[in-house]
C-alpha positions in Angstrom: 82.3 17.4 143.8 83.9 14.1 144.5 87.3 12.8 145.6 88.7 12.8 142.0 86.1 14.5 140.2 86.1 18.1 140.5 87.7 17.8 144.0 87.6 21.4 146.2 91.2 19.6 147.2 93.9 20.7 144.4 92.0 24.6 144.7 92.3 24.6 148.5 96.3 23.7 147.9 97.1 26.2 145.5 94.6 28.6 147.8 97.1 28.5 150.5 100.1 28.7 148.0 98.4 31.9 146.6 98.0 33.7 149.7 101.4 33.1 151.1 103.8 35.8 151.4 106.6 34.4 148.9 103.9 33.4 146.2 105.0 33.8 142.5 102.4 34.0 140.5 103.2 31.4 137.1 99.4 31.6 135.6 100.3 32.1 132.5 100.6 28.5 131.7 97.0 28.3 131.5 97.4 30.8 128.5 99.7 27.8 126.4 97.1 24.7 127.9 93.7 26.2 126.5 94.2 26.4 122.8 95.1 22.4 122.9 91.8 21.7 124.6 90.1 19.4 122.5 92.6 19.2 119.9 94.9 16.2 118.5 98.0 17.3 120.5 96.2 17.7 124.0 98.6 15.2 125.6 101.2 16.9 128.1 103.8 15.8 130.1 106.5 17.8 132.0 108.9 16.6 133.9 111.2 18.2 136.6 113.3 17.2 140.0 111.8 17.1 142.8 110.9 20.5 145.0 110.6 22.2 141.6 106.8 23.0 142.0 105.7 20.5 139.5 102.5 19.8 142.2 101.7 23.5 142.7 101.5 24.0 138.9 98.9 20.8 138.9 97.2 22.4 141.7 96.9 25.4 139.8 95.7 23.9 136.5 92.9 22.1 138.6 91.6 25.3 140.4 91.7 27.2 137.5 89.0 24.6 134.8 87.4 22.4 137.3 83.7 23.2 137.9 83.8 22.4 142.0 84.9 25.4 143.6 84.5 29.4 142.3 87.9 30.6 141.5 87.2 34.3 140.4 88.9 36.0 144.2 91.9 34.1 143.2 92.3 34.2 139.3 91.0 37.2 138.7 93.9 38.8 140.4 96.6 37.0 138.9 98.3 37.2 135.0 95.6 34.8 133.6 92.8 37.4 134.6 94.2 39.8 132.0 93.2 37.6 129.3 89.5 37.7 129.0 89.1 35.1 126.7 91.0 32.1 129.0 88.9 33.6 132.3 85.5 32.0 130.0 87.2 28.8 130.9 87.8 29.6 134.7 85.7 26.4 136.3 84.2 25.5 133.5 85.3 21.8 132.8 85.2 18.5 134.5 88.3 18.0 136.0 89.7 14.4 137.1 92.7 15.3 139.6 94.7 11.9 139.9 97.4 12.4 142.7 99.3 8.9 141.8 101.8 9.3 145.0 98.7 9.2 147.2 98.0 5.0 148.4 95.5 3.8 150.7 95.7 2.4 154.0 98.2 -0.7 155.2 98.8 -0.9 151.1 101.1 -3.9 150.0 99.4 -4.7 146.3 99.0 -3.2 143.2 95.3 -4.4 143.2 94.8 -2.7 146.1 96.6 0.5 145.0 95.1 1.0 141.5 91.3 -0.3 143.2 91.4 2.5 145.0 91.7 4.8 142.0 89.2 2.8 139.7 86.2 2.8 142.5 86.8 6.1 143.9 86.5 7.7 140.1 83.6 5.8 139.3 82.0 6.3 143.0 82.3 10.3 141.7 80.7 9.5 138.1 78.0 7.9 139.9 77.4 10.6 142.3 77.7 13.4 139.9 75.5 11.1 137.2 72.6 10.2 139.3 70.4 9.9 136.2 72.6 7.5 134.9 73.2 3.9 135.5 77.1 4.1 136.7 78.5 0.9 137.0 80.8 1.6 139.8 82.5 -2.0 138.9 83.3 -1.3 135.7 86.3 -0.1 133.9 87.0 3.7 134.4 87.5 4.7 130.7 84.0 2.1 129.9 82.0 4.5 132.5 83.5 7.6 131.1 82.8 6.6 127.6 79.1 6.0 128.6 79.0 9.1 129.6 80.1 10.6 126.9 77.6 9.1 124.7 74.9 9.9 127.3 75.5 13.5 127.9 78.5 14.7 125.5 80.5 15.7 128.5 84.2 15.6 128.5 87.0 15.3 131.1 90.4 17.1 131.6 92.8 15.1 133.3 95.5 16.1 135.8 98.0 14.2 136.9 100.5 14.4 139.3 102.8 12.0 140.3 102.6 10.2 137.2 105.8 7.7 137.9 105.2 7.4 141.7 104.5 3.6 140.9 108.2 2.9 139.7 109.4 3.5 143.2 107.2 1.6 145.5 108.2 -1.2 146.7 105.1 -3.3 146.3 104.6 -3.2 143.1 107.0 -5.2 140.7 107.6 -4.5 137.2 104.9 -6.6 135.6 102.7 -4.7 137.5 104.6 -1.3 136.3 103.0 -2.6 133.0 99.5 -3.0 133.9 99.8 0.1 135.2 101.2 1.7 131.8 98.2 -0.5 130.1 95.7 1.4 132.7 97.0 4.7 131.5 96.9 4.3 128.0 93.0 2.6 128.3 91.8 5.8 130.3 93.4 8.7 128.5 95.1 7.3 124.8 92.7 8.0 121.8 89.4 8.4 124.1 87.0 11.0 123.0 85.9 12.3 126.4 89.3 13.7 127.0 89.8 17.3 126.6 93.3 17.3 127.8 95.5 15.6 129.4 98.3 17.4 132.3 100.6 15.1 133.4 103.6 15.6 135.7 106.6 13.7 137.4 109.9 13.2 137.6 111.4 10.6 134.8 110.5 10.6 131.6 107.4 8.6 129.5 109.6 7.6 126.5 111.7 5.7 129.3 109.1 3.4 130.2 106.8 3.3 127.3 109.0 1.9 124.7 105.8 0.6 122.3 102.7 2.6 121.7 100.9 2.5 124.7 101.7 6.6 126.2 103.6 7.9 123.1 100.9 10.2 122.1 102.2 12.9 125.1 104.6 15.8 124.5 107.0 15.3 126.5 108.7 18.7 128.4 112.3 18.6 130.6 114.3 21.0 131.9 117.3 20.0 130.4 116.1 20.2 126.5 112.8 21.3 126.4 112.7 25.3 126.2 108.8 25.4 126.2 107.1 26.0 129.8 110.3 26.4 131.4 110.0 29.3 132.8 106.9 28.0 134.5 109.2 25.5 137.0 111.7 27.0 139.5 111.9 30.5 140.0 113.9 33.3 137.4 116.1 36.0 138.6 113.7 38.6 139.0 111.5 36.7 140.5 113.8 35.7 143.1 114.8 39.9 143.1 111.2 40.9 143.4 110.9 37.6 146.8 113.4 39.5 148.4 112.2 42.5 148.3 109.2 40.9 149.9 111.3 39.5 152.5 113.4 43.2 153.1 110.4 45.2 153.4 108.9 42.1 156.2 111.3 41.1 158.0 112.6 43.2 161.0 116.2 41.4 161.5 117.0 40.3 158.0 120.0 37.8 158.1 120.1 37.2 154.4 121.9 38.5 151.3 120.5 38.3 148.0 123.6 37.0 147.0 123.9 34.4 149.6 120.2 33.0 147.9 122.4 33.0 144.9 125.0 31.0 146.3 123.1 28.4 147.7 120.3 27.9 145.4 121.2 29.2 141.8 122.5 27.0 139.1 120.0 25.4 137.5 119.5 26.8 133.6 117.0 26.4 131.1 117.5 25.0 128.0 117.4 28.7 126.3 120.4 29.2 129.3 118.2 31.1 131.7 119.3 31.1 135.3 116.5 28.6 137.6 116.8 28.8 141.6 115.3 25.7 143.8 112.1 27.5 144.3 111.2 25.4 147.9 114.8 26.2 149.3 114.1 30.3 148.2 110.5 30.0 150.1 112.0 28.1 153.2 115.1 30.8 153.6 113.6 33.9 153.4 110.6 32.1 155.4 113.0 31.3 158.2 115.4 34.0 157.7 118.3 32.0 157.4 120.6 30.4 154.8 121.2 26.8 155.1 120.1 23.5 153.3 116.9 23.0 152.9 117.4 19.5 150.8 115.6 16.8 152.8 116.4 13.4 151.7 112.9 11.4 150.6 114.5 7.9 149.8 117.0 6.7 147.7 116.8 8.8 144.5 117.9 12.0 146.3 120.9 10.4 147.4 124.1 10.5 145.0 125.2 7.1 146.3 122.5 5.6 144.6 123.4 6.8 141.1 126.8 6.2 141.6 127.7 2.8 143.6 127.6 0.3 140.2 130.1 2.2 138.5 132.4 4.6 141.1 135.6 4.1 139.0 134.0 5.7 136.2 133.2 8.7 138.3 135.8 9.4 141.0 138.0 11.7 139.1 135.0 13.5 137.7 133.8 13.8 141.3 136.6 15.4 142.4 137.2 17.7 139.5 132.9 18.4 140.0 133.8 19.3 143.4 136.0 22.5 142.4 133.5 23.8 140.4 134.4 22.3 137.0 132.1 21.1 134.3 132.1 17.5 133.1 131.2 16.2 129.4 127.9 14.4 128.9 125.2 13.1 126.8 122.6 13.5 128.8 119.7 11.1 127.7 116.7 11.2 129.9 115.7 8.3 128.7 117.9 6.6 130.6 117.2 8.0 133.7 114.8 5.4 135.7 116.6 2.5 134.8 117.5 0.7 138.1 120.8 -0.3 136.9 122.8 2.7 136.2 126.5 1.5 134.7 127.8 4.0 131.9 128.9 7.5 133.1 125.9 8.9 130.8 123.7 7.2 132.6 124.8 8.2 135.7 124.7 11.6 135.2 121.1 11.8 133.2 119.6 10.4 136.2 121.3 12.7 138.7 120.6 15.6 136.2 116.8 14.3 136.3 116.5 14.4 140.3 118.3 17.6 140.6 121.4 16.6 142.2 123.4 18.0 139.0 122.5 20.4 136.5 123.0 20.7 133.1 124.1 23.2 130.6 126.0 23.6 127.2 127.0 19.8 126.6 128.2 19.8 130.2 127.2 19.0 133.8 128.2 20.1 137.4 127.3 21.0 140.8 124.9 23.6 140.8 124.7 25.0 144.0 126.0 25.4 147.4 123.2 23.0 148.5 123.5 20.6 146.6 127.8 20.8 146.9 126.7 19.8 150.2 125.4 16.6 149.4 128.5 16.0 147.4 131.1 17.1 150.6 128.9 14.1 153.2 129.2 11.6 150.1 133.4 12.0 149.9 133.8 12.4 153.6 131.5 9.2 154.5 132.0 6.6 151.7 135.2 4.4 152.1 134.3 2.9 148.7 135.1 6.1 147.3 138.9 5.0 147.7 141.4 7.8 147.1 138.4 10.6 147.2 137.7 9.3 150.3 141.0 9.1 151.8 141.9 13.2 151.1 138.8 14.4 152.5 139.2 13.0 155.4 142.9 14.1 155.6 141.0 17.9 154.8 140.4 18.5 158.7 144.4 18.4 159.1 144.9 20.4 156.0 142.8 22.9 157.6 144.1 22.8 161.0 147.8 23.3 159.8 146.4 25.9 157.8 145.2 28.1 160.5 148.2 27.3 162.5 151.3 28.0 159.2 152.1 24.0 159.8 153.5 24.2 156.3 155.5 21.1 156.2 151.8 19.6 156.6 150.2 20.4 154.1 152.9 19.8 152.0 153.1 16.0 153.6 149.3 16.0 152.9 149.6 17.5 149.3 151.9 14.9 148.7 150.0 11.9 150.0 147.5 13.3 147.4 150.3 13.4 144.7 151.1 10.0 144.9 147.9 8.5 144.7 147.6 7.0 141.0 145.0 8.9 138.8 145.2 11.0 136.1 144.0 14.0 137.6 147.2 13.9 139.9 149.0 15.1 136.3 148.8 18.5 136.8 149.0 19.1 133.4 146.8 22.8 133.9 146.3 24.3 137.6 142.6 23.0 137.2 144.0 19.8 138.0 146.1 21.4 141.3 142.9 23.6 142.2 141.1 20.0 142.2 143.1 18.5 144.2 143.8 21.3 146.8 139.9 22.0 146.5 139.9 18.2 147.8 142.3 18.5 150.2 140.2 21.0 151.8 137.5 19.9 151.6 136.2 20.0 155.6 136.8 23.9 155.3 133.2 23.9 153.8 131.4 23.5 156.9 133.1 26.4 158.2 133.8 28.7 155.3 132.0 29.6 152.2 134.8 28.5 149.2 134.9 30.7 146.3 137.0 29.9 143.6 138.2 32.6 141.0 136.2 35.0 141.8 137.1 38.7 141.3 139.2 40.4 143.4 141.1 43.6 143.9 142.7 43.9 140.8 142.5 40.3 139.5 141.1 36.9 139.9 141.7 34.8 142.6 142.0 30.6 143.3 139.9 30.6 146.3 139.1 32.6 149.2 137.5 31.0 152.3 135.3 33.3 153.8 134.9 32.5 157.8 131.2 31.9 158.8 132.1 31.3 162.3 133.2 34.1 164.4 136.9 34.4 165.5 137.5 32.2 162.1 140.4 33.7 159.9 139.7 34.5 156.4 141.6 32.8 154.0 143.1 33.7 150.3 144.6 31.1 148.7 146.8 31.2 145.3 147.8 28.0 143.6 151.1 28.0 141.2 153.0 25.5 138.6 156.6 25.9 138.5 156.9 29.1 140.4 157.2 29.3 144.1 154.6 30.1 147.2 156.2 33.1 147.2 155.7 34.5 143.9 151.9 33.5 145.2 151.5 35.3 148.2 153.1 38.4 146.3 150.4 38.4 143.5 148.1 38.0 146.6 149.3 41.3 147.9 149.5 42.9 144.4 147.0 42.5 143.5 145.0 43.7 146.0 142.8 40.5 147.1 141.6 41.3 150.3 139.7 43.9 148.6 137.1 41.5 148.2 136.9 41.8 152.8 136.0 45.3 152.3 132.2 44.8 151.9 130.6 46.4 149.2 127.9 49.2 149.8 124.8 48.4 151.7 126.0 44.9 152.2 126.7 43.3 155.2 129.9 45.0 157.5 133.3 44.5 155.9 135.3 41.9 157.7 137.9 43.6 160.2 139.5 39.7 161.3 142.9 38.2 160.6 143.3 37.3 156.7 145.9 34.9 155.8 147.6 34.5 152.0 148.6 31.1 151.5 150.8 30.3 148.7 150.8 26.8 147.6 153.3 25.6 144.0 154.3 22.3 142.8 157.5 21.7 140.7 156.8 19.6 137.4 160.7 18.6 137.8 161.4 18.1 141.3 157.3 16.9 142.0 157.7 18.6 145.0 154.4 21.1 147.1 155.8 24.2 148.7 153.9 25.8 150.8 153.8 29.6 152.9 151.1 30.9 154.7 151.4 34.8 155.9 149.5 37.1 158.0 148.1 40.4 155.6 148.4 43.3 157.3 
């Protein structure tokens, strides 16, 4: 057992994972790895945003073939113990685990980063090849070759953290290529590799334009169907967590919808629903809802992906904002490039870090975590312009809400009108729902939006249910060339405040003041009218 060699580490990780309360079991990806051991098309690479267990699953894939620990109390409980013929692998291979986030001390060179790999790998050959003479100076792939021709022993290789390198700052982009060169010399066409599990974020195509890593498969979320339900957690897993968490917790505070709400939206590319599997752990863990998305640098940051070009993206903000989906071509490719111009662009790299998802030709928001990011970005970024501007008039659109200041809002609606861009039109009440979505926007910290969900008898703009107590509940019902009026009496037509009732074995229906507001815009006289009312 060595540092990289058949390391105790990776099975001590996924140990702890395993015996955790919220623990999914995902095994069965071992099932799909084995039969490409010691084949041509051994070479995987699978790619996900981050806090989608991408290190787990390497963890996992360690444990399960590497020869230094005895992984029969954990396996043999799980999916892959089912299938006798992939337990005759259980710690039965040489395993190299490279973690390639991992530096060592006071680093600031790339010969000091990559050193550390080459000697402590060889330092392990030695060790475990004491009848051999191991060149511990030597190139890697030389000593593993030699021992190949030695002993006929192979190597699996897993990697995590394969693209760590392309964000420190230390190492500069010729050295990104000796680094591609050192990849392609240890694992590319060697016979001592029995397979090769590789993980990240971006994408191999995007760096390796030439030949040196183009013999991996390469695995997304956005396109790739296979392993995808091995990344993020599925609908009835999430089901099956909470029940977990119902059964042991004394004072539950969470809804299974609420889970939905906040970390939901993610798909497949066969269009199944994928939650942010850290954010469902942390909830039910702490027994409360709220976002659980820690910024790590940069690239989890939608300023980033946005800054070169924030014309091109302003209106599609906004528009992304109320819940609508925006055209794109996403092209992963594209995503670690560190100039970022074309809205394509932009978007295929936010798709890859998980700040937007993905689905039928289009991309949005996916959750209400993630919409939380968006709501800080419009409400602290001046460059933002107009975007800017209207968020930060939302606190007073709010405020005169609450208090039936309808001159205000229709001042503030207006304000909004007159601002030159195309989204201002009108010409469909997606455009007005945008733009009053906008205009209220600071409601989020206090309410949770929905828009057009189903109420009573019918669907409904948006209702602004009151997280706070003492808050009133809002329902609010947009109209082109009709009057607030005619709003607030489909409002009471139909029935909305149904949707306060509660529904069976849910939380306690809401008994607090509900107001219908009524908001219209004239195409003719460009004017807002606005009415707020007090349901009874």
């Amino acid at each position: 057992m060595g540092i990289f060699l058949n390391s105790i580490v990776p099975y001590e990780a996924y140990k702890e994972i395993f015996f955790d309360i919220y623990f999914v079991d995902k095994t069965l990806l071992i099932e799909e790895l084995i039969p490409a051991i010691g084949r041509k098309n051994k070479y995987f690479c699978i790619t996900r945003p981050r806090r989608f267990g991408k290190s787990v699953m390497a963890n996992m894939v360690s444990a399960f073939f590497g020869k230094g620990t005895d992984g029969r109390g954990i396996f043999s409980n799980l999916l892959i113990g089912q299938n006798i013929n992939c337990m005759k692998h259980l710690n039965s291979h040489n395993v190299v685990f490279i973690d390639f986030s991992r530096i060592p001390r006071d680093c600031n060179s790339y010969m000091q980063y990559i050193t550390r790999i080459q000697n402590g790998i060889n330092s392990d050959l030695a060790e475990a090849y004491t009848e051999l003479d191991i060149n511990i100076k030597a190139a890697v792939w030389d000593n593993f070759l030699y021992i190949f021709q030695k002993t006929g022993h192979k190597f699996i290789f897993v990697i995590d953290e394969w693209d760590a390198v392309f964000h420190m700052f230390f190492i500069s982009p010729g050295q990104q290529k000796e680094y591609l060169l050192f990849l392609k010399n240890l694992l590319k066409d060697q016979v001592y590799t029995e397979l090769v599990y590789m993980t990240g974020v971006l994408p191999v195509a995007k760096y390796s334009s030439g030949s040196e890593l183009n013999m991996f498969l390469e695995y997304d979320m956005a396109i790739s169907e296979r392993f995808a339900e091995y990344f993020g957690f599925l609908e009835y897993e999430v089901d099956a967590l909470y029940e977990i968490y119902k059964n042991n917790t004394k004072d539950t505070r969470i809804t299974r919808d609420e889970l939905c709400i906040w970390y939901d939206g993610y798909h497949t590319a066969a269009g199944k629903s994928v939650y942010n599997p850290r954010s469902i752990v942390c909830a039910l863990t702490d027994n409360q809802i709220r976002n659980y998305w820690t910024s790590s640098g940069p690239y989890d940051e939608i300023f980033y992906y946005i800054k070169n070009n924030i014309e091109a993206v302003r209106d599609d903000l906004v528009l992304m904002m109320a819940e609508e989906g925006i055209e794109a071509e996403i092209q992963n490719y594209t995503a670690a490039s560190m100039k970022l111009d074309t809205k394509d662009e932009i978007y295929s790299a936010m798709v890859v870090y998980g700040l937007l998802a993905y689905e039928n030709g289009k991309v949005f928001v996916p959750n209400r975590e993630i919409m939380e990011q968006f709501r800080k970005l419009l409400m602290s970024k001046e460059t933002l312009g107009y975007v800017y501007r209207l968020a930060r008039e939302s606190e007073k659109m709010l405020k005169a809400t609450l208090s039936g200041d309808t001159q205000t809002m229709a001042d503030i609606l207006k304000f909004a009108h007159d601002t030159e861009s195309p989204i201002f039109a009108y010409n469909s009440e997606i455009e007005l729902s945008a733009v009053v979505n906008l205009v209220y926007l600071a409601a989020r910290d206090r309410y949770h939006v929905e828009r057009e969900g189903k109420a009573g008898e019918g669907y409904v703009d948006f209702i602004f249910y009151p997280e706070c107590k003492g808050a009133d509940a809002i329902i609010l019902e947009l109209k082109i060339d009709c009057t607030p009026e005619d709003a607030i009496k489909q409002i009471k037509n139909k029935n909305y405040a149904l949707r306060f009732k509660g529904k069976l074995g849910e939380n306690p229906k809401y008994t607090g003041k509900i107001l219908a507001v009524g908001i219209s815009y004239n195409r003719k006289t460009k004017k807002h009218l606005c009415k707020v009312e007090v349901l009874t």
